[in-house]
Biotite code that builds the C-alpha atoms (Angstrom):
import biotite.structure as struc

atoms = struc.array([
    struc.Atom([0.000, 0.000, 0.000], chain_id="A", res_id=1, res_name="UNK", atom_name="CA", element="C"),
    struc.Atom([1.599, 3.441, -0.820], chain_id="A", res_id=2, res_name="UNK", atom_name="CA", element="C"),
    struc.Atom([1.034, 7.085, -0.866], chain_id="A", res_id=3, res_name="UNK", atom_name="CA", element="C"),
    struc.Atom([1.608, 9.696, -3.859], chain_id="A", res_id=4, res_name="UNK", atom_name="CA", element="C"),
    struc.Atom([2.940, 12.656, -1.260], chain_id="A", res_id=5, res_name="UNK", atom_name="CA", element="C"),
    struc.Atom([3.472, 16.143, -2.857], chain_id="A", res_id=6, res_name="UNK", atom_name="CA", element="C"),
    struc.Atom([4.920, 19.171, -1.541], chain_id="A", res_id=7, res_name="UNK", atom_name="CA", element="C"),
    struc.Atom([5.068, 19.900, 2.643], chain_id="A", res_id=8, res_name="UNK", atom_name="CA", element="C"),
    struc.Atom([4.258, 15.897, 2.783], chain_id="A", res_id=9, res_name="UNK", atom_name="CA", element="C"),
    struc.Atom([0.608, 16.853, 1.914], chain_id="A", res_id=10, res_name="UNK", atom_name="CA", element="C"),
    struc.Atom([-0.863, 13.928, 0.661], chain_id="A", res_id=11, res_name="UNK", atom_name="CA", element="C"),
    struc.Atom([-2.009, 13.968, -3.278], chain_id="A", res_id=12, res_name="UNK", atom_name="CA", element="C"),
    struc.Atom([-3.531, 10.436, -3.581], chain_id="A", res_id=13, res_name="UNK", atom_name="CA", element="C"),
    struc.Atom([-4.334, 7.470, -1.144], chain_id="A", res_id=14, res_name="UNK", atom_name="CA", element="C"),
    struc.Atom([-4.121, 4.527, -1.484], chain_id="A", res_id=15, res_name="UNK", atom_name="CA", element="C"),
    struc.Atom([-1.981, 4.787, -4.144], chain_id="A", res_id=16, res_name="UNK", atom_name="CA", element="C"),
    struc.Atom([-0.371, 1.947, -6.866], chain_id="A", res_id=17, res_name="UNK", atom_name="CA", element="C"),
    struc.Atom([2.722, 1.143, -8.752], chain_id="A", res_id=18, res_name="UNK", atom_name="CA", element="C"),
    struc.Atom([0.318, 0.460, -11.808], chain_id="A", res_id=19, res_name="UNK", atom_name="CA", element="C"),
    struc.Atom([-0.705, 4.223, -11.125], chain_id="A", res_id=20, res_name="UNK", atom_name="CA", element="C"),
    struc.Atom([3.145, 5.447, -11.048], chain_id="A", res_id=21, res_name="UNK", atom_name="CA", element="C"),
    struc.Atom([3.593, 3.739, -14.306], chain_id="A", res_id=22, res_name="UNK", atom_name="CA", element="C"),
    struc.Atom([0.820, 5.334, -15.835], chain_id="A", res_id=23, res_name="UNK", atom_name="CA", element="C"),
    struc.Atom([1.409, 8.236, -15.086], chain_id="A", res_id=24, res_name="UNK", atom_name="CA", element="C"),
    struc.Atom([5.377, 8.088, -16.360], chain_id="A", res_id=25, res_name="UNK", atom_name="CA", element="C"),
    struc.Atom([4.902, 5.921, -19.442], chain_id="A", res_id=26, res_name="UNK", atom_name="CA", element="C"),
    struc.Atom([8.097, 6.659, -20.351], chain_id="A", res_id=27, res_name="UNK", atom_name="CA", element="C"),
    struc.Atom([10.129, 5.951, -17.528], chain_id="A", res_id=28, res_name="UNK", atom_name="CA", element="C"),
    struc.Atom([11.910, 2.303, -17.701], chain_id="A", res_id=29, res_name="UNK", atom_name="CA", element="C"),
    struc.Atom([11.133, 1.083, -14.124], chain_id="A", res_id=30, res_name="UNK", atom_name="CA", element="C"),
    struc.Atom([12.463, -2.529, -12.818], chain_id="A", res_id=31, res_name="UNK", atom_name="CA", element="C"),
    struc.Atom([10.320, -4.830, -11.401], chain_id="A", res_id=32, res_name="UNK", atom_name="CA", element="C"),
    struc.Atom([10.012, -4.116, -8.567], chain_id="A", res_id=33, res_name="UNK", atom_name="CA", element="C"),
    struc.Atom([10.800, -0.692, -7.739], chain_id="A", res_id=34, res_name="UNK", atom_name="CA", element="C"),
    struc.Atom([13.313, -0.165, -4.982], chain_id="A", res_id=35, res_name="UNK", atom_name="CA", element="C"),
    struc.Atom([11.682, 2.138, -2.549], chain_id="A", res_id=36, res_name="UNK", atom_name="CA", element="C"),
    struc.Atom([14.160, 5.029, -3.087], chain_id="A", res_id=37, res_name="UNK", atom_name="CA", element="C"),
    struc.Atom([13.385, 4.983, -6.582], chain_id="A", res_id=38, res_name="UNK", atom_name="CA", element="C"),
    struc.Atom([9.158, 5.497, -5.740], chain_id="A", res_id=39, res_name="UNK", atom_name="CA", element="C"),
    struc.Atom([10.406, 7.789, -2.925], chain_id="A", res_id=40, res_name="UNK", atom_name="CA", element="C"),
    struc.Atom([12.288, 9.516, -5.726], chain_id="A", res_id=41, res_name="UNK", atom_name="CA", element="C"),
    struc.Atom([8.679, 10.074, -7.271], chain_id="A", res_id=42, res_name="UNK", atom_name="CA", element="C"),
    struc.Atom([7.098, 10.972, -4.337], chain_id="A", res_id=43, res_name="UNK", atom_name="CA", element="C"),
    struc.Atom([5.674, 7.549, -3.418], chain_id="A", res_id=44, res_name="UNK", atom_name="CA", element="C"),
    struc.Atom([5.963, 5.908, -0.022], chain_id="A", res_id=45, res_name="UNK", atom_name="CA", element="C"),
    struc.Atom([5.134, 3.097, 1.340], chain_id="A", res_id=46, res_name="UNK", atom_name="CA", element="C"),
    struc.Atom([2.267, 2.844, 4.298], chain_id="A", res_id=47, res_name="UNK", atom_name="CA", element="C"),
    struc.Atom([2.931, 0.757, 7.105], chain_id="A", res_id=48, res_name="UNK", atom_name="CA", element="C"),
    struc.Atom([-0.803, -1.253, 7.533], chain_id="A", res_id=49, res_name="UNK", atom_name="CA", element="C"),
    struc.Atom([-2.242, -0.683, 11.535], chain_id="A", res_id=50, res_name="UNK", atom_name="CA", element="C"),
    struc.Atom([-4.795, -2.289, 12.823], chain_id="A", res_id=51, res_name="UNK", atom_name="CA", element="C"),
    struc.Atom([-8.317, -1.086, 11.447], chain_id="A", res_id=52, res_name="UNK", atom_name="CA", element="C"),
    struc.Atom([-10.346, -0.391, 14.544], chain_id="A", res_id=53, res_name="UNK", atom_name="CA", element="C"),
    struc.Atom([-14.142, -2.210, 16.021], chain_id="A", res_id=54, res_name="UNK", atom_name="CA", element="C"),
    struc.Atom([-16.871, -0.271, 15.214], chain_id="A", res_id=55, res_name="UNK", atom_name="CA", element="C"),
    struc.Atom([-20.628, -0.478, 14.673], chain_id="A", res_id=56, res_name="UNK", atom_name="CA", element="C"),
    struc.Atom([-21.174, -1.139, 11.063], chain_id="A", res_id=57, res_name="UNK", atom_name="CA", element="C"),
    struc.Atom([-25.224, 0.310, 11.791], chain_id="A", res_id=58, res_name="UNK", atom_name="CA", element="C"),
    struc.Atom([-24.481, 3.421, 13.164], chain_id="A", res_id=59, res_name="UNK", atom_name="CA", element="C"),
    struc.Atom([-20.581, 4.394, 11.986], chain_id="A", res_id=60, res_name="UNK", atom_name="CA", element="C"),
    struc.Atom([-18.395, 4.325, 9.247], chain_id="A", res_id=61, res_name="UNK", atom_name="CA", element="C"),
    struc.Atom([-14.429, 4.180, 8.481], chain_id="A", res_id=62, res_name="UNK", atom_name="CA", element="C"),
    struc.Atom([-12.868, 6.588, 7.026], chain_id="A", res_id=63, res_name="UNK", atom_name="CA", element="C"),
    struc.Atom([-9.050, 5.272, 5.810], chain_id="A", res_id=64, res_name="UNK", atom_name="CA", element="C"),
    struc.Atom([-6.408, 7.673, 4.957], chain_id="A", res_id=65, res_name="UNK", atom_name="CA", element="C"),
    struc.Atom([-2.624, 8.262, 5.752], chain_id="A", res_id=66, res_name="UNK", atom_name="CA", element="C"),
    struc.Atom([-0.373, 9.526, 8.388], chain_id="A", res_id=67, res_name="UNK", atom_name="CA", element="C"),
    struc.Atom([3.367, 10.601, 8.545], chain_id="A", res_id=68, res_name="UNK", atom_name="CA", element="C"),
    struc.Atom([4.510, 10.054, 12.184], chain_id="A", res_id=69, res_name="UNK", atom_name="CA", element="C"),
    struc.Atom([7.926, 11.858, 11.267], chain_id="A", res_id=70, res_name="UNK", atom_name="CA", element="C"),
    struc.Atom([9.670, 8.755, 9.960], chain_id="A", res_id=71, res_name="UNK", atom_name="CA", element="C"),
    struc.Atom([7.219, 6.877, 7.952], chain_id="A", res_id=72, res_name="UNK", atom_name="CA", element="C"),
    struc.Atom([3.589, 6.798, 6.583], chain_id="A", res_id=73, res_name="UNK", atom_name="CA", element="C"),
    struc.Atom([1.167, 5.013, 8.887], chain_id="A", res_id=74, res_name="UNK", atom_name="CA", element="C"),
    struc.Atom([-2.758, 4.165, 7.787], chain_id="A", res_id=75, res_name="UNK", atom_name="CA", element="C"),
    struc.Atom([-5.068, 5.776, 9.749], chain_id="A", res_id=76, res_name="UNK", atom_name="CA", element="C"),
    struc.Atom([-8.743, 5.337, 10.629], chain_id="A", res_id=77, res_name="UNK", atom_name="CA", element="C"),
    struc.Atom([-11.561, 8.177, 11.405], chain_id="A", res_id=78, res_name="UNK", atom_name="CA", element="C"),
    struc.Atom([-14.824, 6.585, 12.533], chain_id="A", res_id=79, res_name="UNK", atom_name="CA", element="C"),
    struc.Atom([-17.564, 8.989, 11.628], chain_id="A", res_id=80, res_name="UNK", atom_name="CA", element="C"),
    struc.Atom([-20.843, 8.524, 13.222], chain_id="A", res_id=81, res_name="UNK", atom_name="CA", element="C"),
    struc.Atom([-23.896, 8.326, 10.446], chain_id="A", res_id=82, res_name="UNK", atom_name="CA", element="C"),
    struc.Atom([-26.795, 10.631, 10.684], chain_id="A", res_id=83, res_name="UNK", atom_name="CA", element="C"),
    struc.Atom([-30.140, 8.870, 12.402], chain_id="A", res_id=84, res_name="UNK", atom_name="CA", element="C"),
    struc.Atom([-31.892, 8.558, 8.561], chain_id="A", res_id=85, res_name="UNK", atom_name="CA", element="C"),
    struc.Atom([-28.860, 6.162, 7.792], chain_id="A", res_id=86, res_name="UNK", atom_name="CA", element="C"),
    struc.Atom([-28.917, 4.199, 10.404], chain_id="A", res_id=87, res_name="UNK", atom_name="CA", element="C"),
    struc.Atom([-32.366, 3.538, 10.679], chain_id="A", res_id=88, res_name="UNK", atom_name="CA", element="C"),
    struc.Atom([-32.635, 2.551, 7.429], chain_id="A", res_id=89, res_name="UNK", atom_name="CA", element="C"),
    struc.Atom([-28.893, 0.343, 7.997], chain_id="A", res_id=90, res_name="UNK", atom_name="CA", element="C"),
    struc.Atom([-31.087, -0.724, 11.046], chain_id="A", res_id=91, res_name="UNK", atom_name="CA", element="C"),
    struc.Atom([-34.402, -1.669, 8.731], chain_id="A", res_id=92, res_name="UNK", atom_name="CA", element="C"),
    struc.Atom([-31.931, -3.617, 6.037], chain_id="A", res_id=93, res_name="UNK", atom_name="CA", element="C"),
    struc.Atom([-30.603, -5.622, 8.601], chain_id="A", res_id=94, res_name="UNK", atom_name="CA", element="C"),
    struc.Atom([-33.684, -6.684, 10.220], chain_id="A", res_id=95, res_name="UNK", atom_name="CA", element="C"),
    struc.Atom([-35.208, -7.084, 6.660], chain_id="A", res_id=96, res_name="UNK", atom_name="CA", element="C"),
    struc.Atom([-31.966, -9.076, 5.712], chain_id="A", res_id=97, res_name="UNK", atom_name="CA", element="C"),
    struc.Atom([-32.254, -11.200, 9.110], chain_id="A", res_id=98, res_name="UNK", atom_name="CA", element="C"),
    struc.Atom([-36.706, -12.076, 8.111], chain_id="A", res_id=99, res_name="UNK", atom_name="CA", element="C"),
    struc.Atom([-35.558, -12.978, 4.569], chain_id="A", res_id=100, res_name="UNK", atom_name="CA", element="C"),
    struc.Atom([-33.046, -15.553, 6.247], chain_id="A", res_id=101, res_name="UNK", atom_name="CA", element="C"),
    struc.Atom([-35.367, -17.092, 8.003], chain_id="A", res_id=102, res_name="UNK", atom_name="CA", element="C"),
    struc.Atom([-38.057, -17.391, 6.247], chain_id="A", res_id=103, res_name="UNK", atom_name="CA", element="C"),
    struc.Atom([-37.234, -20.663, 4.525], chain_id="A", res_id=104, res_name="UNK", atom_name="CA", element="C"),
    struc.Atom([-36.979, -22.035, 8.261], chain_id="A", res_id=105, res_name="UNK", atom_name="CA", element="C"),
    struc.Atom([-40.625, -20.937, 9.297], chain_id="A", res_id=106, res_name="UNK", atom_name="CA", element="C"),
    struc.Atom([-42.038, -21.864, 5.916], chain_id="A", res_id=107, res_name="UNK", atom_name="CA", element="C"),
    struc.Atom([-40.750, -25.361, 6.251], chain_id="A", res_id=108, res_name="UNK", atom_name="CA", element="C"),
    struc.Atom([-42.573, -26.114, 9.718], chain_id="A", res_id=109, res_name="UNK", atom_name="CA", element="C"),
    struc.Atom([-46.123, -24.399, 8.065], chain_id="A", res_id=110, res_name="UNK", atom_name="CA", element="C"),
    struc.Atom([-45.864, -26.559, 4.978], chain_id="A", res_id=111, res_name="UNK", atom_name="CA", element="C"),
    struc.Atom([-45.202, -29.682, 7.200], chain_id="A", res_id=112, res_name="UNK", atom_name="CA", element="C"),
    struc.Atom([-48.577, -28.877, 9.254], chain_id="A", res_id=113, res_name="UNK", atom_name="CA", element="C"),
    struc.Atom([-45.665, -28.155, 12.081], chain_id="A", res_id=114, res_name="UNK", atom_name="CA", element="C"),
    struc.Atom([-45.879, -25.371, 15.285], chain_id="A", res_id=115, res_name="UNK", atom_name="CA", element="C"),
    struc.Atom([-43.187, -23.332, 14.568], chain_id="A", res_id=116, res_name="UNK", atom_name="CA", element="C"),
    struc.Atom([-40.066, -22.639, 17.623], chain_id="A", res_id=117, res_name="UNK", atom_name="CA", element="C"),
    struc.Atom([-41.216, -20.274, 20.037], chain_id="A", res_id=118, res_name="UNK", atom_name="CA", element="C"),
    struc.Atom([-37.339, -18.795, 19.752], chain_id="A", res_id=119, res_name="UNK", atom_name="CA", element="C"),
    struc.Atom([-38.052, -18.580, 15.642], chain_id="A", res_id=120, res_name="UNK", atom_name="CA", element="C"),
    struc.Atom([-41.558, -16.816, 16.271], chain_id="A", res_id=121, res_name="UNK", atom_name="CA", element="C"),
    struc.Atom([-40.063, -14.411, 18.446], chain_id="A", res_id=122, res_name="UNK", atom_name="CA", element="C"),
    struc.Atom([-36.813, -13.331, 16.642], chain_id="A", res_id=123, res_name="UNK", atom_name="CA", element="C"),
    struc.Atom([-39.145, -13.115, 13.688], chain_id="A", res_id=124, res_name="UNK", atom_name="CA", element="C"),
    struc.Atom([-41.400, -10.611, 15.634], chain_id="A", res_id=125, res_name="UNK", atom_name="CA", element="C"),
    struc.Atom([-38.342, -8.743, 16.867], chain_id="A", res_id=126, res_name="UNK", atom_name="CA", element="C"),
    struc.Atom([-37.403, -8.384, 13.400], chain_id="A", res_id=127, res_name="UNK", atom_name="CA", element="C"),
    struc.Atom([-40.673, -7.078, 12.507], chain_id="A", res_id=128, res_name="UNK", atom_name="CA", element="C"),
    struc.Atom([-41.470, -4.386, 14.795], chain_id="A", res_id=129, res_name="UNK", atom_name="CA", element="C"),
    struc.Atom([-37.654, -3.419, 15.298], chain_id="A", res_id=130, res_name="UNK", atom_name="CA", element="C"),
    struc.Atom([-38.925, 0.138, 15.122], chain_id="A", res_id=131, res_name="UNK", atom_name="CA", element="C"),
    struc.Atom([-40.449, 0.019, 18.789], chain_id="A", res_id=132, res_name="UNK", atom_name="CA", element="C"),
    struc.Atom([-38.091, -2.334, 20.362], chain_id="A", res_id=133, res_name="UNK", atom_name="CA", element="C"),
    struc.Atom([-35.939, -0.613, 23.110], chain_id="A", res_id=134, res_name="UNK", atom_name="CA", element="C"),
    struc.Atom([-33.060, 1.315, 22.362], chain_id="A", res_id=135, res_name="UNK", atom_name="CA", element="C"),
    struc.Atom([-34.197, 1.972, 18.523], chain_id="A", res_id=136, res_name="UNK", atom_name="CA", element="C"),
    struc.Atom([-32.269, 2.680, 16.452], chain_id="A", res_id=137, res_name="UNK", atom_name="CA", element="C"),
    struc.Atom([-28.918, 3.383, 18.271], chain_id="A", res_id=138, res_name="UNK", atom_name="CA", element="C"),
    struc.Atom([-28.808, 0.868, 20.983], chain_id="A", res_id=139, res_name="UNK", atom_name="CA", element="C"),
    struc.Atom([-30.507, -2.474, 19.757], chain_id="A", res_id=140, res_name="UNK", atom_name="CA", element="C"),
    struc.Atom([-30.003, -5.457, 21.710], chain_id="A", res_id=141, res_name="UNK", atom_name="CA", element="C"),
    struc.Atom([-30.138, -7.737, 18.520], chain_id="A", res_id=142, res_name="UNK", atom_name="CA", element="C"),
    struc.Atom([-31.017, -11.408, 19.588], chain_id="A", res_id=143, res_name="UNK", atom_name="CA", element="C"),
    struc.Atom([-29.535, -14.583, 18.741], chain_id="A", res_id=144, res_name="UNK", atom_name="CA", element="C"),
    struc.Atom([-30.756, -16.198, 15.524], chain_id="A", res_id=145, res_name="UNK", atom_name="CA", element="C"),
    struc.Atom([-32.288, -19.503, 15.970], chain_id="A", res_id=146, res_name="UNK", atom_name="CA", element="C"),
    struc.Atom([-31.012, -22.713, 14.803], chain_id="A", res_id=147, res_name="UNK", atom_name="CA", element="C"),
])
């Protein structure tokens, strides 16, 4: 993973490739592969990987870019919190998503003149009114799918 850095270290593109460096100097001869103080030479840097950081994918979203720490380029991660329309409606798709997954498994016990689970009835209804349960839409306690 690199960096195209321009002037005062500001960063000009991230992530960055060596298929982009050679596009962009078609006439350069470069080896395969580049030695770093050749890309460095072009103003391209490597980035050390960290560790992307836990969040909620519902309510928040990553945000990857680059840092220089003063002796190399580090990733870096900015978790922005989503506006209540998006995650209610990332809230909505998931419940929807979690219905459509088990509704194969309900089906199946109607069809064979069956009772369906208790625990299948009830994370169905969960699903279903997710809109009233406690803690909407921030703070869901999302159960356990049956099964």
């Amino acid at each position: 993973m690199y960096v195209l850095v321009g002037d005062n270290n500001t960063i000009e593109k991230f992530p960055f490739t060596v298929q982009e460096l050679r596009r962009r100097h078609k006439n350069v001869s470069f080896p395969a592969p580049i030695p770093e103080e050749t890309l460095n030479s072009f103003g391209v840097y490597s980035v050390v990987p960290m560790s992307r950081p836990s969040y909620d994918l519902l309510t928040s979203r990553v945000i990857t870019g680059a840092v220089y720490n003063g002796e190399v380029w580090e990733q870096s991660y900015r978790i922005i919190d989503l506006g209540e329309d998006q995650v209610k409606e990332n809230v909505a798709a998931r419940a929807a998503n979690e219905l459509a997954e088990t509704q194969n498994d309900a089906m199946t016990y109607l069809e064979q003149n069956l009772t369906v689970p208790e625990d299948l009835v009830n994370f169905r209804n969960y699903m279903r009114e997710i809109e009233s349960q406690d803690g909407y839409p921030y703070s869901l306690s999302w159960p356990t799918k049956p099964s």
